[in-house]
C-alpha positions in Angstrom: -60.0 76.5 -13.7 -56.2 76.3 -14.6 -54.0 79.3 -14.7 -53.6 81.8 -17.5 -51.2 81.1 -20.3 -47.9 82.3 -19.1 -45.7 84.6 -21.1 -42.1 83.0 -22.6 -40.4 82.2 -19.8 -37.7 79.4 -18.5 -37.9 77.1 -15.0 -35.2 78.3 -12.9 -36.2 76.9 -9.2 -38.5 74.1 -8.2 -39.5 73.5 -4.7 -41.5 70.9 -3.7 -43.8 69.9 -0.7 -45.3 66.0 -0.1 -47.0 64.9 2.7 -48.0 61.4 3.0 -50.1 60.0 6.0 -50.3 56.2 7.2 -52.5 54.3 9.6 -50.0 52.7 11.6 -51.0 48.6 13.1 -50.8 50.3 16.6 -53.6 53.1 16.0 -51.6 55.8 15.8 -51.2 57.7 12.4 -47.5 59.0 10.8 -47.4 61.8 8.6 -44.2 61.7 6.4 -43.4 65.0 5.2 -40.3 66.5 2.8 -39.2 70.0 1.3 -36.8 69.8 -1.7 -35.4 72.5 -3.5 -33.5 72.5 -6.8 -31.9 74.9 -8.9 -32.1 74.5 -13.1 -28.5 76.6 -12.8 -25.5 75.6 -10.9 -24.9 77.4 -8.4 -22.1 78.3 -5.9 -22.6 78.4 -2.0 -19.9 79.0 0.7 -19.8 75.3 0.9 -19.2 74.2 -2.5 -20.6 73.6 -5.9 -24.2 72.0 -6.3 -24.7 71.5 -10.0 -27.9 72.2 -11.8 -30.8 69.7 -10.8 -29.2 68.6 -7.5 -30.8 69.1 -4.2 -29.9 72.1 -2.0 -32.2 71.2 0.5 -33.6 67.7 0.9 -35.4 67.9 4.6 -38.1 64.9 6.0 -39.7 65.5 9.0 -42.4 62.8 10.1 -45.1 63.3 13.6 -46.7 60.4 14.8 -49.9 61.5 16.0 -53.1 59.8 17.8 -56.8 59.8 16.7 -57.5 63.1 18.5 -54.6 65.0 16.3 -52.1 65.2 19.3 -48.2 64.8 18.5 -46.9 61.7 20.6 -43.7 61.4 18.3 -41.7 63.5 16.2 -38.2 62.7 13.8 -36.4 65.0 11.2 -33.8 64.6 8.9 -31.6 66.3 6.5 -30.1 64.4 3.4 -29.3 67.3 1.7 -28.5 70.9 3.0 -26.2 74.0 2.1 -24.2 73.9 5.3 -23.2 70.1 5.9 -22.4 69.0 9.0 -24.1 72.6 10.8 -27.4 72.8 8.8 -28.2 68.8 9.4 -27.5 68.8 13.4 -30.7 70.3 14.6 -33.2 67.2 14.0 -33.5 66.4 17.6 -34.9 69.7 18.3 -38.3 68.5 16.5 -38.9 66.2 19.6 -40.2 69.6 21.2 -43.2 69.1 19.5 -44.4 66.2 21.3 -47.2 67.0 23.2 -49.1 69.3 21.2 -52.3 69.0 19.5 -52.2 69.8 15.8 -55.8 71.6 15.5 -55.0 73.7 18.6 -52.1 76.8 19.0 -49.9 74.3 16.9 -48.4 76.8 14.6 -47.9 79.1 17.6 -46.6 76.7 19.9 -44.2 75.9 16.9 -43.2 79.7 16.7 -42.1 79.6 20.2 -40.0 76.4 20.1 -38.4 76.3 16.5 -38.9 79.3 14.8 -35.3 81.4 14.0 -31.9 80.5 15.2 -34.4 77.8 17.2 -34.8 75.2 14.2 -34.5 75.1 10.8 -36.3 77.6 9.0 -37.1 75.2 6.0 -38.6 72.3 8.5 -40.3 74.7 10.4 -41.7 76.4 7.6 -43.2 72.4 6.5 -44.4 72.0 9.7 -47.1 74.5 9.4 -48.8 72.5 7.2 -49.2 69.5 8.6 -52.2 70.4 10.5 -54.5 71.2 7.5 -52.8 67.8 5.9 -53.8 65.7 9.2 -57.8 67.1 8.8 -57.5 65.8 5.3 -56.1 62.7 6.0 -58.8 62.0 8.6 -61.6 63.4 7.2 -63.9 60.5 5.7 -61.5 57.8 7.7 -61.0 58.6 11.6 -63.4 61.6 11.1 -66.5 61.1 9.1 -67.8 64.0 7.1 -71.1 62.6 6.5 -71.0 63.5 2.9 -74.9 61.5 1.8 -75.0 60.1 5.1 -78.4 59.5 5.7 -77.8 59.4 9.7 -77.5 63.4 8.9 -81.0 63.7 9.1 -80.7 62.3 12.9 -78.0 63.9 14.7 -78.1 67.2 16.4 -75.1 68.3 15.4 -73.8 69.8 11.9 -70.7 68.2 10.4 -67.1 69.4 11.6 -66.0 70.9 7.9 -69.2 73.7 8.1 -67.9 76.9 8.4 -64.1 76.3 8.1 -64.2 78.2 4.6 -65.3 80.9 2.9 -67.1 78.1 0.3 -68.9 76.0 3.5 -69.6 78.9 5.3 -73.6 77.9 7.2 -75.3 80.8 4.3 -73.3 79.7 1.2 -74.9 78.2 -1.9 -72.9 75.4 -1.4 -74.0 74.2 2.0 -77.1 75.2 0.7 -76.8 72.2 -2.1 -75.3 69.8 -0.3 -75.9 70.4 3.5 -79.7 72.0 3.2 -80.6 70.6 6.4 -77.9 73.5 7.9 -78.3 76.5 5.7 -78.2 79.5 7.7 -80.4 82.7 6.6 -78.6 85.8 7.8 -80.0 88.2 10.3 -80.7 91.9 8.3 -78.1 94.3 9.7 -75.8 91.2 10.5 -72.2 91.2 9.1 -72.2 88.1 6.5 -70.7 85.4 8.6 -71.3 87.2 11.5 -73.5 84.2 13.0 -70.7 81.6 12.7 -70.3 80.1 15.9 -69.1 76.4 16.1 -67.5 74.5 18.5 -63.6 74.0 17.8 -62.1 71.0 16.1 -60.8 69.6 18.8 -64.2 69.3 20.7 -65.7 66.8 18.1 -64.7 63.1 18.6 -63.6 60.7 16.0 -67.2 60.1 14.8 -67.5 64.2 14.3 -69.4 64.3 17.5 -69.0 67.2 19.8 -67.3 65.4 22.6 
C-alpha cells in the first residue's frame, strides 16, 4: 500500500541509507554500508560553501563478519563531511567493534564505545542497522528459513524468523497460512503473545538449528 498523496510540496533534503552484503572467497561475509546527505539549497557551514546537490555527509562503514554474525573486522571512512580534516579523523575508532556479535547487545555495546563525542554520530547512527541487514542477508543463504521445505514436517524445532514480529507472531493468521504446523492457540486469560518463548538468535546454527 503506498503512501497518501502528498499536498504541494518541494524536496529540500535527501538522505540516503545502502547496505550491501557479500560472501567473501574466505567464508566470511562484508557488509558495505553508506549514509549521504544532500541539500536541494546551498547552504553555508562554518567551513565553507556546499552548493545545492553536493554531499554534506558522504560516510562508508563496512564489518566483516563470520557465519555466526560476530564482527571480526571493521573499516570507516569519510569522503565527504562538514568539518574536514576533524569530522573525517575518527574512522579508526570503528575497530572497537571487533568482537561483538551483531544479534546479541550490539546496539548497546555500540552505545558504550561510539556513541557521542565517542564516534561519529552519523556512522554510529548506520551502524544500528546493520544487524537487521546481516539476518536479511543470511536468511535463505547461511540461514535457511525453510520457506516450503518439506524437511519442516521433520524437525523439532520451528524456524528462526517465528515470533520476531508482530506479523509471524506463533497465533497470527499468517503463521497460520504458511507455518500451520506451529500455529499457537492462546491460553484464555493469557496476554496475546504472552506464550512467546523462543530461544535467541544466536542459539540456532547456520542450518536454523538450535545449537
Amino acid at each position: 500500500m503506498p503512501l497518501p498523496p502528498p499536498v504541494s510540496r518541494s524536496l529540500r533534503h535527501t538522505r540516503a541509507i545502502e547496505v550491501q552484503a557479500f560472501a567473501r572467497d574466505d567464508g566470511l561475509w562484508d557488509l558495505d554500508a553508506r549514509i549521504t546527505d544532500v541539500k536541494q539549497l546551498d547552504v553555508t557551514l562554518a567551513s565553507g560553501l556546499r552548493p545545492a546537490g553536493t554531499y554534506l555527509h558522504d560516510l562508508s562503514l563496512r564489518l566483516t563478519i563470520d557465519r555466526e554474525l560476530t564482527v571480526v573486522d571493521a573499516h570507516a571512512a569519510s569522503d565527504a563531511v562538514p568539518y574536514p580534516g576533524h569530522c573525517d579523523t575518527i574512522g579508526p575508532a570503528y575497530k572497537s567493534l571487533v568482537g561483538l556479535s551483531l544479534v546479541k547487545g550490539f546496539r548497546l555495546a555500540l552505545k558504550e564505545r561510539l556513541a557521542g563525542v565517542l564516534g561519529c554520530t552519523h556512522l554510529t547512527e548506520l551502524a544500528q542497522v546493520l544487524p537487521t541487514a546481516a539476518v536479511q542477508a543470511y536468511a535463505n543463504d547461511v540461514i535457511k528459513t525453510r520457506d516450503g521445505d518439506t524437511d519442516d514436517e521433520r524437525l523439532p524445532h520451528k524456524p528462526f524468523q517465528l515470533d520476531r514480529c508482530h506479523a509471524l507472531r506463533s497465533d497470527s493468521a499468517a503463521v497460520a497460512q504458511y507455518y500451520p504446523r506451529w500455529v499457537a492457540k492462546a491460553v484464555p486469560g493469557q496476554r496475546p503473545g504472552e506464550f512467546l518463548t523462543q530461544p535467541h538468535f544466536n542459539s540456532y546454527t547456520s542450518e536454523g538449528k538450535p545449537a
